[in-house]
TIMAR-892782 format. One line per 8 residues: number of its first residue (from 1); their letters; for each residue x, y, z of N, C-alpha, C, O, CB. Coordinates in steps of 0.2 Angstrom, whole numbers, plus 5000, padded with zeros to 4 digits. Glycine has a CB too. Layout:
! TIMAR-892782
NUM = A = X Y Z X Y Z X Y Z X Y Z X Y Z  ...
***
This chain:
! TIMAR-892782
1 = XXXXXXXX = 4955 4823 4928 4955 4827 4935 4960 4832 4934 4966 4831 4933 4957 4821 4940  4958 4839 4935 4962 4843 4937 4967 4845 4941 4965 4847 4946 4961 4845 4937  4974 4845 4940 4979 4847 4945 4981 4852 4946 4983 4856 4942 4984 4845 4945  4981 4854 4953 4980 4861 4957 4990 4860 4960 4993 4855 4962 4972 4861 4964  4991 4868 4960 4997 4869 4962 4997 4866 4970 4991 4866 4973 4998 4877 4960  5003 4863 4974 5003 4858 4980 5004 4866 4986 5002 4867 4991 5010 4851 4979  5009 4870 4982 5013 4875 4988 5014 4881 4982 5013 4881 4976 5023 4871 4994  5017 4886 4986 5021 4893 4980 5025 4892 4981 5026 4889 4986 5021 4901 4981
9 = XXXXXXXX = 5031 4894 4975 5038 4893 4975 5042 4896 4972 5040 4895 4966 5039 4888 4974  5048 4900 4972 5050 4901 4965 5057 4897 4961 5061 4899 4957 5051 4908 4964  5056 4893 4963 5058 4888 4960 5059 4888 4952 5064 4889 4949 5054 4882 4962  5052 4887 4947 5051 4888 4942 5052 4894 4940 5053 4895 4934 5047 4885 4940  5050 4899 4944 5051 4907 4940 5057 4908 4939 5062 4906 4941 5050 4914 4945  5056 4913 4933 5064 4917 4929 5064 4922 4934 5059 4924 4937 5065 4922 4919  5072 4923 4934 5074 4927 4941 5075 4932 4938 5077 4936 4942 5080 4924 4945  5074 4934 4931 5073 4941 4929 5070 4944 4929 5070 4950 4930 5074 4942 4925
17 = XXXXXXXX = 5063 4940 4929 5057 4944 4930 5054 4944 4936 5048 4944 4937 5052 4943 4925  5058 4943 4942 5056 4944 4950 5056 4952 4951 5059 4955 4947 5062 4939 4956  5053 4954 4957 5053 4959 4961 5048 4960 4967 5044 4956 4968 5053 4963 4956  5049 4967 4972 5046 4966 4975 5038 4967 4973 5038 4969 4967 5048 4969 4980  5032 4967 4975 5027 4970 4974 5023 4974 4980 5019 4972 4983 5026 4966 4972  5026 4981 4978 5021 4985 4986 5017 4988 4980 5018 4988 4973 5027 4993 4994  5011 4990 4986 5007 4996 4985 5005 5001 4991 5005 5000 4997 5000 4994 4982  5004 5004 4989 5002 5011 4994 4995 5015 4993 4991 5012 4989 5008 5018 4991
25 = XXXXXXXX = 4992 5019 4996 4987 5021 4999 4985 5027 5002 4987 5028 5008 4986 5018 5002  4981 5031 4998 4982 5038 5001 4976 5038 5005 4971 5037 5001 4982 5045 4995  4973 5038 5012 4968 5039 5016 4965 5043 5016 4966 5046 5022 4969 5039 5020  4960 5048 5012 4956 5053 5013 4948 5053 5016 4943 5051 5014 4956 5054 5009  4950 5059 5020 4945 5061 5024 4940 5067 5023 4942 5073 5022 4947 5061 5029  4933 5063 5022 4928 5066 5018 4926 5073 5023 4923 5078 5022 4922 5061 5016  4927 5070 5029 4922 5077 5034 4928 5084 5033 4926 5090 5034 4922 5075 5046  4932 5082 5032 4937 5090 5031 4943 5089 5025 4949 5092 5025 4942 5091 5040
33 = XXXXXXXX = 4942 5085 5021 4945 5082 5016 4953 5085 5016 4955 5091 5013 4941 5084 5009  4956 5079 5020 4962 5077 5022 4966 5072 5021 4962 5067 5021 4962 5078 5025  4972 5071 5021 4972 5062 5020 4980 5062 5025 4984 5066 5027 4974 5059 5010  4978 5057 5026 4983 5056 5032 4990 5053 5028 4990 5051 5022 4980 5049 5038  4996 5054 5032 5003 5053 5031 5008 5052 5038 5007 5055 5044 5005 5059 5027  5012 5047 5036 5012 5045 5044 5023 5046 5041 5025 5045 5036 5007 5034 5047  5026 5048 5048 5032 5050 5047 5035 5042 5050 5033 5040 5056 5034 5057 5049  5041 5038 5044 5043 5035 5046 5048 5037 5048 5050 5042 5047 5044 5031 5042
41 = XXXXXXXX = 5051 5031 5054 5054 5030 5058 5062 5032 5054 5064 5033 5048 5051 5022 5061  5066 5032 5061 5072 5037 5058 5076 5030 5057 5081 5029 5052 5076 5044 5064  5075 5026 5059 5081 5018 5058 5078 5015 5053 5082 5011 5050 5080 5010 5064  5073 5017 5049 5072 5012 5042 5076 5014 5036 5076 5020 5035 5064 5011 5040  5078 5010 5033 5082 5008 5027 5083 5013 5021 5088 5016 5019 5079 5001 5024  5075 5015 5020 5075 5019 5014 5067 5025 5017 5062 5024 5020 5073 5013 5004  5071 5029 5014 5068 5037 5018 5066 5036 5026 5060 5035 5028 5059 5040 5015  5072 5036 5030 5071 5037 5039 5070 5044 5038 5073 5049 5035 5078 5035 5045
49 = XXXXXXXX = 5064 5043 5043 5060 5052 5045 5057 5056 5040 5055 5062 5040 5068 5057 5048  5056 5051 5034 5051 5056 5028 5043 5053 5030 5042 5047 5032 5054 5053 5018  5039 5058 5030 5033 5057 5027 5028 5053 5022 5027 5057 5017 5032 5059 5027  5025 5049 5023 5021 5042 5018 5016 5038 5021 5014 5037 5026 5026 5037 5016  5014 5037 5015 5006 5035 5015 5006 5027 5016 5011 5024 5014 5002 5038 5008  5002 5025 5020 5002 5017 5022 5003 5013 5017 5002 5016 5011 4995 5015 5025  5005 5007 5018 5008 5003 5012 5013 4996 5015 5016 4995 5020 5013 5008 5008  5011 4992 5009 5016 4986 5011 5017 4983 5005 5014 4984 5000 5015 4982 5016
57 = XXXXXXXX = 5021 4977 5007 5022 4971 5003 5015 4967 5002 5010 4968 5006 5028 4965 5006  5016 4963 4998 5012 4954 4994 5015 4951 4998 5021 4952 4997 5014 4951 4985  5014 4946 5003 5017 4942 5006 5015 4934 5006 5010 4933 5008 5017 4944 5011  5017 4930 5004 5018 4923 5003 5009 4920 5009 5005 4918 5006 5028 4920 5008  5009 4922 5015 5003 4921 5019 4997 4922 5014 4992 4919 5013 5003 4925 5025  4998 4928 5010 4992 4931 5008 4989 4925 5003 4983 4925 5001 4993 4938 5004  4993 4921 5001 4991 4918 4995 4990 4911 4999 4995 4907 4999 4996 4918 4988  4984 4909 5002 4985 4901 5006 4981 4898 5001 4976 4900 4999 4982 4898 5015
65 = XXXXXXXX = 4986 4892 4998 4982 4887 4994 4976 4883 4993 4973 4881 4988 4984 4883 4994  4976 4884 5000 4968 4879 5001 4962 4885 5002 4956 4885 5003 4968 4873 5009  4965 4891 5000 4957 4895 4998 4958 4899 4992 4954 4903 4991 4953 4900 5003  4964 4897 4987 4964 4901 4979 4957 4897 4978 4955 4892 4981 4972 4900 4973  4955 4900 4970 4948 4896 4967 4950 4895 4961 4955 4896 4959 4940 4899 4965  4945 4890 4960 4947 4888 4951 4948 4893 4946 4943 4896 4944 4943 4884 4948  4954 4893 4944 4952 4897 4936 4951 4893 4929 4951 4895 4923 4956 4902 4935  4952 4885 4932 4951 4883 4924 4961 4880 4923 4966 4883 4923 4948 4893 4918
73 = XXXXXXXX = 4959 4874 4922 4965 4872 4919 4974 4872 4921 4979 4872 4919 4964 4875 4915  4969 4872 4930 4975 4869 4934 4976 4876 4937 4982 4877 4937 4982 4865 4930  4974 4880 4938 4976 4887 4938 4971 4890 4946 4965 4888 4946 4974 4892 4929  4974 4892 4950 4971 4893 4955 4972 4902 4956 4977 4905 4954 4976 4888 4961  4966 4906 4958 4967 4911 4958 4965 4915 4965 4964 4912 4970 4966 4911 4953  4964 4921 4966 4964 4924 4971 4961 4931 4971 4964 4936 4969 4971 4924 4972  4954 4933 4974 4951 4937 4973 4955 4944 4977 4958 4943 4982 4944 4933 4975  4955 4952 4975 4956 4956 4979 4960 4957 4985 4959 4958 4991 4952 4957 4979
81 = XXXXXXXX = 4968 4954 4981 4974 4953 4983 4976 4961 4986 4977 4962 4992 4978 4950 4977  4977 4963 4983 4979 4972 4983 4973 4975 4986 4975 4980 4988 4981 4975 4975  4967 4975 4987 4961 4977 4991 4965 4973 4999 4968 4976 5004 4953 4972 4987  4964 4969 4998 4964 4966 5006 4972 4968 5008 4972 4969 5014 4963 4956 5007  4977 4968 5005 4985 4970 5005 4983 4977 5009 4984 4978 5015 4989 4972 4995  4981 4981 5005 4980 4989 5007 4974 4989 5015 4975 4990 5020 4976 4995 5000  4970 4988 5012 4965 4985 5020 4969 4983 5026 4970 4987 5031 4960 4976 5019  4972 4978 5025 4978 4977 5033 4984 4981 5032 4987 4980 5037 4981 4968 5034
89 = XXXXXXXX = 4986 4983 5029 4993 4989 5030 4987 4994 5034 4986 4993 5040 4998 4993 5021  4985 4997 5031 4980 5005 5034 4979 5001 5040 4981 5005 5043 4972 5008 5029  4977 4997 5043 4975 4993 5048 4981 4993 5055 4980 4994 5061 4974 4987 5045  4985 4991 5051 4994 4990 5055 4996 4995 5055 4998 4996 5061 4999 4987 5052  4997 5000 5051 5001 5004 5051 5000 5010 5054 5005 5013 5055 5002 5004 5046  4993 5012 5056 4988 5016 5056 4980 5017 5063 4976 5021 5066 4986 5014 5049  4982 5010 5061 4976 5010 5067 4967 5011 5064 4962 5011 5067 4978 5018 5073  4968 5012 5055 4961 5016 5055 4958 5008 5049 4961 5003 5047 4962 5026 5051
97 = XXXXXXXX = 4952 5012 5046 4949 5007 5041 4948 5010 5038 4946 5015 5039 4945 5004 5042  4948 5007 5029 4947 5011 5024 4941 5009 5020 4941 5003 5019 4953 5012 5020  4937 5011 5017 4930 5009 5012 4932 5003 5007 4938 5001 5006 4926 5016 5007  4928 5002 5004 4929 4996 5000 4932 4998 4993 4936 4995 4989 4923 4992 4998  4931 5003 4992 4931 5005 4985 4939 5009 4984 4940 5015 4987 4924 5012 4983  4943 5006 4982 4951 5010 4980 4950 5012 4973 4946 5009 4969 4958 5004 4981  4954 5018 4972 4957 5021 4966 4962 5021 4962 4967 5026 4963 4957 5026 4967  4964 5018 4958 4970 5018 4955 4974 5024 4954 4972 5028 4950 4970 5015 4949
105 = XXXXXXXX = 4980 5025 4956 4984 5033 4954 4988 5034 4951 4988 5039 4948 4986 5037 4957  4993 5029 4951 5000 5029 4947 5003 5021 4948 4999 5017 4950 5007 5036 4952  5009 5020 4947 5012 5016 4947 5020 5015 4946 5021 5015 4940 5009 5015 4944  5025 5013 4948 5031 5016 4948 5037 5008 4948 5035 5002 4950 5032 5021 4956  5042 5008 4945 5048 5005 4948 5052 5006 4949 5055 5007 4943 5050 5003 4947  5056 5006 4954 5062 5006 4959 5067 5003 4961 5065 4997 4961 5060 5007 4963  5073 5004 4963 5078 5002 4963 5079 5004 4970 5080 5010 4972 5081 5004 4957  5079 4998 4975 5080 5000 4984 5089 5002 4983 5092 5000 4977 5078 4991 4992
113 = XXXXXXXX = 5092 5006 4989 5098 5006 4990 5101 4998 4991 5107 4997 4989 5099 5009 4995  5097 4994 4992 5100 4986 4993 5098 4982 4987 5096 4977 4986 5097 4982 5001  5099 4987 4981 5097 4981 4975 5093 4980 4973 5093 4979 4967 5097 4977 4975  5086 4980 4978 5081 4976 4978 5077 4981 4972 5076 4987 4973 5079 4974 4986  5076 4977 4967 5070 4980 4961 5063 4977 4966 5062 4972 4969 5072 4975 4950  5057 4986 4966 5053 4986 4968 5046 4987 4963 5048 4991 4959 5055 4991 4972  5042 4985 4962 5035 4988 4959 5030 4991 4965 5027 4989 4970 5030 4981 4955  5030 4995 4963 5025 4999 4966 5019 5004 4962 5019 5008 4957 5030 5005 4970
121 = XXXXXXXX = 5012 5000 4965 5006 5003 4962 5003 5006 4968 5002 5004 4974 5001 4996 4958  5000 5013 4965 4997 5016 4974 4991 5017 4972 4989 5017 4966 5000 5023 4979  4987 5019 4977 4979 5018 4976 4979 5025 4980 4984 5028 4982 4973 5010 4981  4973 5027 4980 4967 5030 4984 4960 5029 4988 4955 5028 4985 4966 5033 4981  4962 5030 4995 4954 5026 4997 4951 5029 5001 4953 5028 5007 4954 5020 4999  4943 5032 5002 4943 5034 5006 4942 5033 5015 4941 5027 5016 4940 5036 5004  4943 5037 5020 4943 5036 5027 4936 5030 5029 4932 5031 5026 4942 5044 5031  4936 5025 5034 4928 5023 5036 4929 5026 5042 4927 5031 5043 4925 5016 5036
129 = XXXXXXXX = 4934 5021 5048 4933 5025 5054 4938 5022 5057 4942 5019 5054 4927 5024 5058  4939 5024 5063 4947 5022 5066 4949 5028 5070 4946 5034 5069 4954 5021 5060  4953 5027 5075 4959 5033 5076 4963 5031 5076 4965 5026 5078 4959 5038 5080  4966 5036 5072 4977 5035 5071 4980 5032 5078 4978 5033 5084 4983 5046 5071  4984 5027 5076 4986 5024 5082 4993 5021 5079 4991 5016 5076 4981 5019 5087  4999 5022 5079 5003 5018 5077 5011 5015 5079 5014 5018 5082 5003 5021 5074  5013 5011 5078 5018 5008 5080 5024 5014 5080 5026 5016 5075 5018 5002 5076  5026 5016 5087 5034 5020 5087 5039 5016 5086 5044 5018 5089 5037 5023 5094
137 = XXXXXXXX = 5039 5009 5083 5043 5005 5081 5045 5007 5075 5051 5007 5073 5042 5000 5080  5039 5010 5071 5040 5010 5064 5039 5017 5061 5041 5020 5056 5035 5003 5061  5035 5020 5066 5033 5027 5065 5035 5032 5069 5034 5030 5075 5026 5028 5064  5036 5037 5068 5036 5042 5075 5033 5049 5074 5035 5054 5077 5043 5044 5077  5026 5049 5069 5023 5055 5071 5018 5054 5062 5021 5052 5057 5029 5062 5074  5012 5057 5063 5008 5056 5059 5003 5064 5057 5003 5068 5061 5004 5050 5063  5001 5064 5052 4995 5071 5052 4990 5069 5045 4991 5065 5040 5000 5080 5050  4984 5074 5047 4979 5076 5043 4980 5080 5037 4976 5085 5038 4976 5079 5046
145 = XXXXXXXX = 4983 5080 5032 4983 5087 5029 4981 5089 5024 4977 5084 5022 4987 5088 5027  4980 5095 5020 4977 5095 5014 4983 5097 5011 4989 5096 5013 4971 5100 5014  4980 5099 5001 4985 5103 4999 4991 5107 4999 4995 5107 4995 4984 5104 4997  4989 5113 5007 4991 5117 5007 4996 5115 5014 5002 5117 5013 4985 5123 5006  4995 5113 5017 5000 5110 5022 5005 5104 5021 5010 5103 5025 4995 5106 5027  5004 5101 5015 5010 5096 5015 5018 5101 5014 5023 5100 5018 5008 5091 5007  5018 5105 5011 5024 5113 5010 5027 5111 5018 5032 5114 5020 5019 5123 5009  5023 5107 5023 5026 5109 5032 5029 5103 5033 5033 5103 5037 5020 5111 5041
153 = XXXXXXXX = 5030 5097 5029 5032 5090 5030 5035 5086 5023 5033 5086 5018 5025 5085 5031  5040 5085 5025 5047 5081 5023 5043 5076 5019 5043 5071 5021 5051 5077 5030  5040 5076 5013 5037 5067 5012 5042 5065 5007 5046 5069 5004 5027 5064 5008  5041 5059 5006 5045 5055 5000 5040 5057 4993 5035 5059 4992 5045 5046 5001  5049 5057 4988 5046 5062 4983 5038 5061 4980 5035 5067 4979 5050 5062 4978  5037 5058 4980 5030 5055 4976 5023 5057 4981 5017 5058 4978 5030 5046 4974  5022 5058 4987 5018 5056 4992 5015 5063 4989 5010 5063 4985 5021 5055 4999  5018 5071 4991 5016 5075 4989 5008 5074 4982 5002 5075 4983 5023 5078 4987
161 = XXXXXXXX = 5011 5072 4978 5007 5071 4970 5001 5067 4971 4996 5068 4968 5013 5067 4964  5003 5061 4976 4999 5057 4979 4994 5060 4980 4988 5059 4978 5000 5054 4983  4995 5066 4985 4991 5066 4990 4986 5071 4987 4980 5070 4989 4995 5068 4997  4988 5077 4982 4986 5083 4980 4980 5078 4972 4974 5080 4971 4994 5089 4977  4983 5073 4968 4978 5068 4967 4973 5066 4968 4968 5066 4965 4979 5066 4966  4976 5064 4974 4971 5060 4979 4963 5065 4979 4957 5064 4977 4976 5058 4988  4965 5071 4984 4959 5078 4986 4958 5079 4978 4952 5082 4978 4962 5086 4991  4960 5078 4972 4956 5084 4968 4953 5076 4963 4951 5078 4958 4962 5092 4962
169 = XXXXX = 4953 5070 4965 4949 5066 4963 4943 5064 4967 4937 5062 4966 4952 5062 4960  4946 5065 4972 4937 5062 4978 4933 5072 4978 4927 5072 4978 4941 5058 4992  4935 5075 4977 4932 5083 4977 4929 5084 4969 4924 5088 4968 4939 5089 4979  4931 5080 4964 4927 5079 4957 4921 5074 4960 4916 5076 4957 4932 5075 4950  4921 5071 4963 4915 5066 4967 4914 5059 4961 4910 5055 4963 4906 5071 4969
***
């Protein structure tokens, strides 16, 4: 009989090889090929008042035990973790919904002002539907832009590269 993990824990993990795990998300829009960027809020921790693209943590809920599947030898696994991750941040953060199909674009690690070692992998995905609607807790102001408009907005360094990636790979089609 096979034994399946009971709960998540890191208990047994090396504490060297912990970290966060975010990903990010460039939103592009096909009717006027644009992608959205939403300006964080001026109280948050790391870049208050810069421009960035929806995103979040891996969080402990995401992984409920009683619906990982088998993979064989006690090993429980978890279909389109980072699909569904980016799906509900763009959702939260944004108000909008994004297609099924994400793009891989880069990948990064980081070092927060509080210590905290970060992985960050970001995608690309196109718009489905929605309008921008977002929390002034967390955001205070949002836009459409192309290549030539980001030059008017503050983003965090990488967002820029994101964003000009992002249009010259959905515009290769």
């Amino acid at each position: 009989m096979t034994s399946y993990p009971k709960k998540i824990s890191l208990d047994n993990a090396k504490k060297e090889k912990l970290f966060y795990f975010v990903s990010t998300v460039v939103v592009y829009r096909e009717s006027d090929k644009r992608c959205l960027i939403l300006k964080r809020h001026e109280r948050e921790k790391v870049h208050p008042g810069k421009y960035c693209v929806p995103g979040g943590k891996l969080e402990w809920e995401d992984f409920d035990i009683k619906k990982g599947k088998d993979g064989g030898g006690g090993v429980l696994y978890f279909d389109d973790a980072i699909k569904n991750l980016l799906k509900r941040e763009v959702l939260e953060e944004a108000g909008v919904q994004i297609k099924k199909d994400i793009h891989y674009l880069a990948d990064m690690v980081f070092i927060r002002p509080d210590e905290t070692p970060v992985m960050l992998v970001r995608f690309a995905a196109k718009y489905k539907k929605g309008k921008v609607k977002f929390d002034p807790k967390d955001f205070s102001d949002f836009a459409w832009v192309n290549e030539k408009e980001l030059k008017n907005y503050d983003c965090i360094g990488n967002v820029v590269d994101e964003v000009k990636d992002t249009i010259k790979h959905f515009k290769k089609g």
